[in-house]
C-alpha positions, 0 to 999 in steps of 0.5 A: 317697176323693181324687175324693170330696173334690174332688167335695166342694170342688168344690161350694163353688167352682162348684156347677153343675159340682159338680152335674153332676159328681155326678150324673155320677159317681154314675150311673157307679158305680150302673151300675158296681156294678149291672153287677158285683152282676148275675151273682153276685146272678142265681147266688146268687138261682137257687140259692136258689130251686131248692134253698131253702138258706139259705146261698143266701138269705144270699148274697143278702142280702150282696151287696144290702147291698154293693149299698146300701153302694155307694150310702151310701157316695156319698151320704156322700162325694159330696154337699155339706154338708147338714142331715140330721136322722135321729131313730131310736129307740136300741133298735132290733135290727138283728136284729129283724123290723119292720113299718114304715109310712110316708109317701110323697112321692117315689121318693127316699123308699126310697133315704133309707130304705136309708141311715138304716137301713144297720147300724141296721135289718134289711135293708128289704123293700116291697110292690111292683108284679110288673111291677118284675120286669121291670127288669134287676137290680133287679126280680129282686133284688126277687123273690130277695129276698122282696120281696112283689111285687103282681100287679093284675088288672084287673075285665075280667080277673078276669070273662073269668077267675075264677081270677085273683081274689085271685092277688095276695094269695095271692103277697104272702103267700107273699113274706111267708111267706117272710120268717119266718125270718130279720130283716126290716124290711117298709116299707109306704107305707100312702098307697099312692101318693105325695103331690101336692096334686092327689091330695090334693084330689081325696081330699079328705083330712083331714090337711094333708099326707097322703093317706088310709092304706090298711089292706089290705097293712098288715092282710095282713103282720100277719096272715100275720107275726103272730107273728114280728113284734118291733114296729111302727114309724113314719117320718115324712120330710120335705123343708123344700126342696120334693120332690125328683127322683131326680137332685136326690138325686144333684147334691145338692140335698137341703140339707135332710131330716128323718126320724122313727122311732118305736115305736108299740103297737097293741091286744092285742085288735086286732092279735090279731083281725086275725092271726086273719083278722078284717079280711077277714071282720069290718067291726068289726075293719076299722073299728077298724083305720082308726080306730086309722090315722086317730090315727096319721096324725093324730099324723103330720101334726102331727109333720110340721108341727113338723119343717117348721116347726123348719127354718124355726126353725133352718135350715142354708146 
């Protein structure tokens, strides 16, 4: 890519411009290849579900993975030099089916996500608001997709309607249903927000960089993947610069990024209990599942502290 690598020696002589160049160039192609990937994603996607053929659903999933090898592709070649460091586990099965949990600190998070598991991971899927349906292009690619999308109602709508209670849960697992058949990785940031030290407080949390786990989705996909479910996995990411902005991604000013992935085991007994319905029906499992996310969340808040601090150690300018 000749653009790419004056972009990229542009960064080293004038990185202002080479900023705003970036940003420029990237938004450019985003919106180019969103535009392209549009009409073939809204066929393929009507196509599959009306007729429910796999062949369909394949297309789908072709063209989102051109879609985010688009996008890998100008992270790798329109950024300036940069110390990445991406830990993942050498046994993962881009073939298998993933439940993944993770922190969240900015709306870059996902767009790592899809770069550190492009040929590595299954293609990623998330819990998500139904509103997002509503965005051009990517909402319904989020729908065709199986993406499990949340509606919330609120409690003055569930009183006014009763039918609405639980509407939410039946679609999410439905979405989940769906993914059966085929490999997946299903991200859930279990925080179920991003981090802010304000959030934080008014929590008062007991970690020093998260914010409380939530079980319900996490519970949710395991009871309604149970048995397809080749393994749980664990990210952890940081960035030692301070959180970034979308755009900060897009100019190049994520000098540094640590991500971890790891396998992590969670009891026969109590991954069993909650596939069989126990965290909806039974305080004891629900508890256990909160205790087995506090040890968890403990393990990766000193796992964060130790990334941070092996930059600190080692960093790259």
């Amino acid at each position: 890519m000749q653009l790419a690598s004056v972009i990229q020696k542009l960064h080293q002589r004038s990185p202002k411009l080479a900023k705003a160049v970036s940003l420029t160039t990237a938004t450019g192609v985003i919106a180019a290849n969103s535009l392209a990937c549009s009409v073939p994603i809204w066929l393929t996607g009507g196509a599959k579900i009306i007729t429910g053929a796999k062949i369909a659903d394949k297309a789908v999933i072709g063209i989102t993975n051109h879609w985010i090898g688009v996008n890998n592709a100008m992270i790798d070649n329109l950024l300036p030099q940069k110390d990445w460091r991406i830990d993942l586990p050498d046994d993962i099965d881009p073939n298998g089916k993933y439940l993944l949990v993770s922190n969240h600190q900015s709306w870059v998070d996902t767009s790592i996500m899809q770069y550190i598991s492009e040929n590595r991971l299954p293609l990623t899927r998330f819990f998500t608001k139904f509103e997002l349906i509503y965005i051009p292009v990517v909402g319904q690619t989020f729908y065709f997709l199986d993406f499990p999308m949340m509606r919330r109602h609120s409690k003055e709508a569930i009183a006014k309607n009763p039918a609405l209670r639980g509407q939410d849960i039946q679609e999410a697992k439905r979405a989940c249903a769906l993914l059966k058949d085929k490999p997946f990785t299903l991200l859930n940031y279990l925080e179920g927000t991003r981090f802010t030290k304000a959030k934080h407080d008014a929590q008062n949390a007991p970690y020093e960089h998260l914010l409380k786990p939530r079980a319900g989705g996490f519970a949710l996909a395991i009871q309604t993947l149970g048995e397809e479910i080749d393994g749980i996995l664990d990210m952890t990411i940081v960035y030692p610069d301070g959180v970034p902005t979308y755009s900060d991604l897009w100019k190049g000013n994520i000098k540094h990024l640590g991500v971890h992935i790891r396998h992590v085991e969670m009891p026969d007994e109590l991954f069993t209990q909650i596939k069989d319905g126990g965290y909806d029906r039974d305080e004891t499992v629900k508890s256990a599942l909160f205790d087995w996310l506090d040890e968890l969340w403990q393990q990766k808040d000193k796992r964060i502290s130790s990334m941070l601090a092996m930059f600190a150690k080692s960093p790259v300018t």
